[in-house]
MARMARGU-225119 format. One line per 10 residues: number of its first residue (from 1); their letters; for each residue x, y, z of C-alpha. Coordinates in steps of 0.5 Angstrom, whole numbers, plus 500, padded with zeros to 3 digits. Layout:
NUM	a	X Y Z; ...
***
This chain:
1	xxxxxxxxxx	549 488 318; 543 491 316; 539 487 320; 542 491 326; 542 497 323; 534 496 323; 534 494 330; 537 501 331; 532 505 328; 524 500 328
11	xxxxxxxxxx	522 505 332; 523 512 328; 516 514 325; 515 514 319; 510 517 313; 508 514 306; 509 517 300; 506 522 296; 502 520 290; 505 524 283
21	xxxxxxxxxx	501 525 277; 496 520 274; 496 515 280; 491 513 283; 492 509 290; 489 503 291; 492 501 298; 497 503 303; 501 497 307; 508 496 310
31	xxxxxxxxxx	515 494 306; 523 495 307; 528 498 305; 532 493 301; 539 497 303; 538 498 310; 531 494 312; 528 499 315; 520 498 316; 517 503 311
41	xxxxxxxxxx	510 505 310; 508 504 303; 503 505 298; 501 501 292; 498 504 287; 496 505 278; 499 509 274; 499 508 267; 495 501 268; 501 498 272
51	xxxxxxxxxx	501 498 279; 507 499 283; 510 499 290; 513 506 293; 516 508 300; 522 513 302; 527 512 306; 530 516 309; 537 515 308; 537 511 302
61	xxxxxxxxxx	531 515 299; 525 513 295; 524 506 292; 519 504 287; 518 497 284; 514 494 279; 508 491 284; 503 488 278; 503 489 271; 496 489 269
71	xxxxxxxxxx	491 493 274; 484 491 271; 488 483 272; 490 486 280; 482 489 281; 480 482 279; 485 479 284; 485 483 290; 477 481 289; 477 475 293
81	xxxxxxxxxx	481 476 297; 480 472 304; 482 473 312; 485 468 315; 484 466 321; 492 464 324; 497 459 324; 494 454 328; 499 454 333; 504 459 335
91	xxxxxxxxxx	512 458 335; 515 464 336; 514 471 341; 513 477 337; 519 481 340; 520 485 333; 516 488 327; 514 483 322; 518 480 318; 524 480 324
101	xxxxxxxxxx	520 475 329; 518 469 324; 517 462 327; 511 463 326; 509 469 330; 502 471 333; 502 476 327; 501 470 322; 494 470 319; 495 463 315
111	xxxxxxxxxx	498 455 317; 502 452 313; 499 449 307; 506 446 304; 512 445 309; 519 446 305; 524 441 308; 531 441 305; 534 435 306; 541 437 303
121	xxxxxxxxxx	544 444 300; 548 439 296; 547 439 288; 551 436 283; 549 442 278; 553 450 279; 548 454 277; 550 461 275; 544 464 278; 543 459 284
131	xxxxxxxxxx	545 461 292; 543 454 294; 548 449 293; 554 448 298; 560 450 294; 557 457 294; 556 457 301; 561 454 304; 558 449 309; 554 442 308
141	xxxxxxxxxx	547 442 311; 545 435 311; 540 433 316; 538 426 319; 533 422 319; 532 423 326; 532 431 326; 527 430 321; 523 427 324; 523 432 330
151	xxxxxxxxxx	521 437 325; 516 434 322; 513 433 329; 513 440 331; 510 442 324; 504 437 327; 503 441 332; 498 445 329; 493 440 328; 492 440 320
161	xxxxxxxxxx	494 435 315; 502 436 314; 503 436 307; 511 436 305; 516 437 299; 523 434 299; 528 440 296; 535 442 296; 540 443 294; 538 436 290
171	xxxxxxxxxx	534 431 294; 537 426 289; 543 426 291; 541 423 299; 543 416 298; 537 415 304; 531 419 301; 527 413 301; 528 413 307; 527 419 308
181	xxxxxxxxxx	520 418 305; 518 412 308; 519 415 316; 515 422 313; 509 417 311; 511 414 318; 509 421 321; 502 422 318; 504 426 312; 499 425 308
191	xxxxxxxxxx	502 429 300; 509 428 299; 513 433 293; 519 431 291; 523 438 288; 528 436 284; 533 437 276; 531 430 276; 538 429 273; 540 423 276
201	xxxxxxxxxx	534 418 274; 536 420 267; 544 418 269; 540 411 272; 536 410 266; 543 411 261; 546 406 266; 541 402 266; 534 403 265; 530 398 270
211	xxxxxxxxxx	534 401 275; 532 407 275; 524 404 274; 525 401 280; 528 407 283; 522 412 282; 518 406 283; 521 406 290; 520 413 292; 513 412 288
221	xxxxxxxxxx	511 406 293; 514 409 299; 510 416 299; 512 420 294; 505 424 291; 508 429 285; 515 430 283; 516 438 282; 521 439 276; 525 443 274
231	xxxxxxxxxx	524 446 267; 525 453 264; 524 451 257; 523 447 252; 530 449 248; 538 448 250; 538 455 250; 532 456 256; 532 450 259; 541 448 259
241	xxxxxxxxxx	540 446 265; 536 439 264; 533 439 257; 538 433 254; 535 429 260; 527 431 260; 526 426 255; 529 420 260; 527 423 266; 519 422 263
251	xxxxxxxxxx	520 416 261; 522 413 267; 516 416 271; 511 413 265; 514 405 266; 515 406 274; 507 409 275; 511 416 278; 505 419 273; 504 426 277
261	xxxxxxxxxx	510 431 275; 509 439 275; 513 442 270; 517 448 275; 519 454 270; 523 460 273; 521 465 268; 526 471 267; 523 477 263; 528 477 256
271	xxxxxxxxxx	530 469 257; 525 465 257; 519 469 256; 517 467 248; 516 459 250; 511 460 256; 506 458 252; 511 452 248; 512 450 255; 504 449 256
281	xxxxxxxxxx	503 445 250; 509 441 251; 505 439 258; 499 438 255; 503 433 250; 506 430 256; 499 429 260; 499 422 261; 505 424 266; 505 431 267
291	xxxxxxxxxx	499 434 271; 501 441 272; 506 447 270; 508 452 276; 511 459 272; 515 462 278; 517 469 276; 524 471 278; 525 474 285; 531 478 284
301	xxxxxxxxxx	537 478 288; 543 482 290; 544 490 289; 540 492 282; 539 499 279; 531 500 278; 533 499 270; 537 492 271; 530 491 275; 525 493 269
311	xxxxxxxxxx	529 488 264; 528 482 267; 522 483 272; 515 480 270; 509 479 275; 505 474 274; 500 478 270; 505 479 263; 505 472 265; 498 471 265
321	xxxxxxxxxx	497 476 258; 503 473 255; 501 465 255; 494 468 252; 498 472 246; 502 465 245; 497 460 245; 492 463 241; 487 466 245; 486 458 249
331	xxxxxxxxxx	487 461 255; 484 467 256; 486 472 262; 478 471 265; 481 464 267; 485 464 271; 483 466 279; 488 467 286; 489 462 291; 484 464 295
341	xxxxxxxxxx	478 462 292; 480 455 294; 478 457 301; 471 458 299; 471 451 298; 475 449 303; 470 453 308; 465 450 305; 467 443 306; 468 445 314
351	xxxxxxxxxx	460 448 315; 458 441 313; 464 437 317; 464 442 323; 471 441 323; 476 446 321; 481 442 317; 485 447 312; 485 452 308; 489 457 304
361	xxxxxxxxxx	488 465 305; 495 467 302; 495 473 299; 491 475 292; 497 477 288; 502 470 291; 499 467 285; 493 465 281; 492 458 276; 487 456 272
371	xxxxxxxxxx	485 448 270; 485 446 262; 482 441 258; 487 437 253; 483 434 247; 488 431 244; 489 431 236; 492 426 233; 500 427 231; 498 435 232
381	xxxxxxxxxx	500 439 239; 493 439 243; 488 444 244; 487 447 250; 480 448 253; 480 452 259; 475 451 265; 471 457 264; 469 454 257; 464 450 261
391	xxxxxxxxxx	464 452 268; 461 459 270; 467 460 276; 464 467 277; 458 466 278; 459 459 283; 464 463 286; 460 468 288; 454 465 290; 458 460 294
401	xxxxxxxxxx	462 465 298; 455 468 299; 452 461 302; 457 461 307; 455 465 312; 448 461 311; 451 455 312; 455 456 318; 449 460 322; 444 453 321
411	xxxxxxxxxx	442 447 325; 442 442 320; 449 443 316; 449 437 312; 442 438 310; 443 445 307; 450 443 304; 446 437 301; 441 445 299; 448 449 296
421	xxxxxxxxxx	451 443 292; 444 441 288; 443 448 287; 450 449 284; 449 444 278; 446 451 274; 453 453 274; 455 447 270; 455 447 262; 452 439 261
431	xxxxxxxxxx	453 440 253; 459 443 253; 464 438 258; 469 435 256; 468 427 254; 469 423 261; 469 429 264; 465 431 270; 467 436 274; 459 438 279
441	xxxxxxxxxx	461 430 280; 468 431 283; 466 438 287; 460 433 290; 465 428 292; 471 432 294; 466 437 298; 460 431 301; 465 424 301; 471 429 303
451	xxxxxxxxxx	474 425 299; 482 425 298; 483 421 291; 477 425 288; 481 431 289; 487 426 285; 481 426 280; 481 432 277; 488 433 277; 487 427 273
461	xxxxxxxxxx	483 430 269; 485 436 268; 492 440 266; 494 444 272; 497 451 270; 499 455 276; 504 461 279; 507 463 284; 510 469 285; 515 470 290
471	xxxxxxxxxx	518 475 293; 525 479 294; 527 486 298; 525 491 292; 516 489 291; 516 486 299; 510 487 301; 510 485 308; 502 484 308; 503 478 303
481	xxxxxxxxxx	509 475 308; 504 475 313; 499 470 309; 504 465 307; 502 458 308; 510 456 304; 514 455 311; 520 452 311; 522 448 317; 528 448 320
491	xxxxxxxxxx	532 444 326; 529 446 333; 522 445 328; 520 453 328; 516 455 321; 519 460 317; 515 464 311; 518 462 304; 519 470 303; 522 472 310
501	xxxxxxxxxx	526 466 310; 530 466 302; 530 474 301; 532 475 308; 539 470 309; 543 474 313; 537 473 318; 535 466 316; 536 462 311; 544 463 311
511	xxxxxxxxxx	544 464 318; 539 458 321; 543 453 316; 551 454 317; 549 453 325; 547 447 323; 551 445 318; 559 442 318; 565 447 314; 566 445 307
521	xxxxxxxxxx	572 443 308; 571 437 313; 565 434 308; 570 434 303; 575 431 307; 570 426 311; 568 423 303; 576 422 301; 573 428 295; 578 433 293
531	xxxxxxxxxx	578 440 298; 572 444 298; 567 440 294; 562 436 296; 559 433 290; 562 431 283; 559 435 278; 554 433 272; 558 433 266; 553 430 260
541	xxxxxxxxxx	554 427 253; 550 431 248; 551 427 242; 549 421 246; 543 424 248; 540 428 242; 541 421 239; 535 416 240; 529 417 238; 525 418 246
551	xxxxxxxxxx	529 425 246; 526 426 238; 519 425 240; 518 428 246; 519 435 244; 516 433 236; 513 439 235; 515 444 240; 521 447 236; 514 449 230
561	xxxxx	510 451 235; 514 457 238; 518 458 230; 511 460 228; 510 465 234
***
């Protein structure tokens, strides 16, 4: 296995790359060599206003990949970024190199800010490009209510708030996931995501529609927070996966108060990269019940030739200047910032408090988001407004991060934080805000009342856009595995950073799960279902779907709006 072949040779020494003409080195950390997982030293550097990752192995040679595509948007990035200040609490001895002791080990900067638990691999979908779902592995994972618990009770070792999200396979398909919600409630687990296709409620609504209303009133009630769903598109051709369902699935989520949906897009270079900004539009026309998108650039599996990679590979800066392009200049570049300087509030919140309760330290370039005002227009698609309109955010940031250290060497915390908060009104435009929208009030009551369903609020009132780029063997930069705070559980209720647990699968992922999983075969036979399936496939009636006046309306004006771009 390649992973034994890296146990054999951790120890040899290595030295980074040399830079070639016209390239300007930016930094230097550690990467692997996706054949043979060799820890390499690497560097990151510019060249031609892109910014790659570059080590040499010595048995495979050098490999280069596409690290961010726009090096003035990395500059601004890597500007905030902040250190962590560790996992809190340590589940694993570092007996290898990161990324090979994860669990979390000493080596960790960053607690969990988001635990992935998978709750089946299951999924009444066969996606070509999928390598979760139990056909394709061979086995059923499906844990029970009782390991669950055990997980998350290791999880709250670390002694912050333990925020969770249901994933797959296909969540949908526990016939128990209620009560998977409820014993997850029961345990202190204050946000609850749902991951989901989201499939099955359109099914129930065609059966019957107050079924499926109660269905997402149940899970609502019983603790779900948000639905993560997936949404690659707004056409059959970007998003065959659920487009003929979207329409009903929302509608559900409208009549049962299930009214916080983040739209979840995979984008792949040349696929569904025209409709970024239709899909930003489509949220904004749907903002009653979808709060935020989450563009997920492509993590690239398998054995690649570096041009295959070039042509689907985008990073979330050509994603940033992309939705620029598409939606006319609505959302500049300038808005967006990485998730680091969220921790600027966060540390804020804990000198007044003098309680340590969260934080996110991850790496600048894992992702960025900004927050967008929807001024609705009649029957037109609405116009964006980004927060930057009427908000200085560089210059809060700045002067926040700047306070920070004042505030934590005083006496009197409350006293000087009450100072900061009144001083800050100065970064807040009056004239321009939006109607109803007042955000210097919502940061005093997040910051002073520490108040959860203020924080709600903004959500409420603004349009989340937000990206995530997770990592694969070729651009793996073992300086961002060691910030994550996405952990996946799993049975014996170690952590395991997002990046180490899917890219490396011999390892992890596939490894942890077949061990606790039964063979296929047996499931199959235990259900009475013919052999090696686990799960009937979902099969649609298109005509039925395209004929109502729902599937009209909800993407009326979409199909325009990318025709005109």
């Amino acid at each position: 296995m390649r992973h034994d072949k890296h146990r054999a040779t951790n120890m040899i020494t290595y030295t980074y790359p040399a830079l070639k003409q016209g390239e300007e080195l930016l930094t230097i950390t550690q990467s692997v060599c996706p054949y043979c997982y060799k820890i390499l030293p690497s560097i990151i550097v510019e060249r031609k206003g892109k910014v790659y990752i570059r080590r040499r192995c010595p048995e495979h040679g050098e490999v280069e990949e596409l690290y961010y595509g726009d090096v003035g948007l990395y500059k601004k990035m890597v500007k905030w970024v902040k250190e962590g200040r560790g996992a809190r609490h340590i589940y694993t001895p570092l007996i290898e190199p990161c990324p090979f002791s994860c669990g979390l080990c000493p080596l960790h900067k960053q607690h969990t800010a988001l635990v992935n638990l998978v709750a089946t691999n299951r999924c009444d979908l066969s996606c070509w490009y999928c390598f979760f779902f139990s056909e394709a592995s061979g086995y059923v994972y499906e844990p029970s209510i009782n390991d669950i618990i055990e997980m998350i009770r290791s999880v709250k070792k670390q002694g912050i708030t333990v925020n969770v999200q249901i994933t797959g396979g296909e969540p949908l398909l526990r016939k128990d996931l209620v009560e998977i919600v409820k014993a997850l409630k029961k345990e202190g687990v204050r946000h609850i995501q749902l991951n989901t296709n989201g499939i099955r409620f359109s099914q129930l609504f065609w059966e019957k529609p107050a079924k499926a209303i109660s269905y997402a009133r149940e899970l609502r009630v019983s603790g779900v927070n948000t639905i993560y769903l997936s949404f690659d598109g707004v056409t059959p051709v970007t998003n065959w996966k659920n487009h003929w369902e979207i329409p009903y699935i929302l509608e559900v989520f409208r009549k049962s108060r299930m009214t916080s949906t983040v739209l979840v897009p995979t984008v792949l270079r040349g696929v569904n990269t025209h409709e970024l900004g239709a899909i930003v539009k489509f949220a904004a026309k749907h903002n009653d019940v979808v709060r935020g998108v989450n563009f997920q650039p492509v993590s690239l599996t398998g054995m690649m030739k570096k041009h295959e990679r070039a042509k689907y590979r985008i990073t979330i800066a050509d994603l940033i200047k992309l939705i620029e392009e598409q939606t006319d200049g609505e959302i500049p570049r300038e808005a967006w910032y990485p998730v680091p300087v969220s921790a600027i509030f966060s540390r804020l919140i804990e000198g007044i408090a003098r309680e340590f309760k969260f934080e996110m330290t991850n790496h600048p370039i894992c992702g960025a988001a900004t927050y967008i005002y929807v001024e609705k227009r009649g029957k037109s698609l609405p116009r964006l407004r980004p927060i930057t309109e009427f908000v200085d955010v560089d210059g809060l940031l700045e002067y926040l991060d700047e306070k920070w250290e004042e505030l934590f060497s005083g006496s009197t915390r409350l006293l000087t934080g009450l100072k900061i908060l009144y001083s800050i009104k100065k970064f807040f435009y009056e004239d321009k805000m939006p109607p109803g929208v007042n955000i210097y009030r919502l940061l005093f009551n997040i910051v002073i009342r520490r108040n959860y369903e203020a924080l709600g609020e903004l959500h409420y009132k603004m349009l989340f856009i937000g990206s995530m780029h997770f990592m694969d063997l070729y651009n793996y930069d073992i300086q961002r595995v060691q910030r994550c705070n996405i952990h996946y559980v799993v049975p014996g209720g170690k952590l395991i950073p997002f990046c180490a647990y899917n890219i490396f699968d011999d390892i992890y992922r596939d490894k942890i799960l077949k061990e606790n999983s039964i063979p296929l075969e047996e499931y199959s036979k235990k259900l009475g279902l013919p052999t090696g399936i686990a799960t009937k496939k979902y099969i649609r009636d298109r005509r039925k779907l395209e004929s109502t006046e729902i599937y009209k309306t909800t993407y009326e004006g979409i199909i325009e709006y990318i025709q005109k771009k």
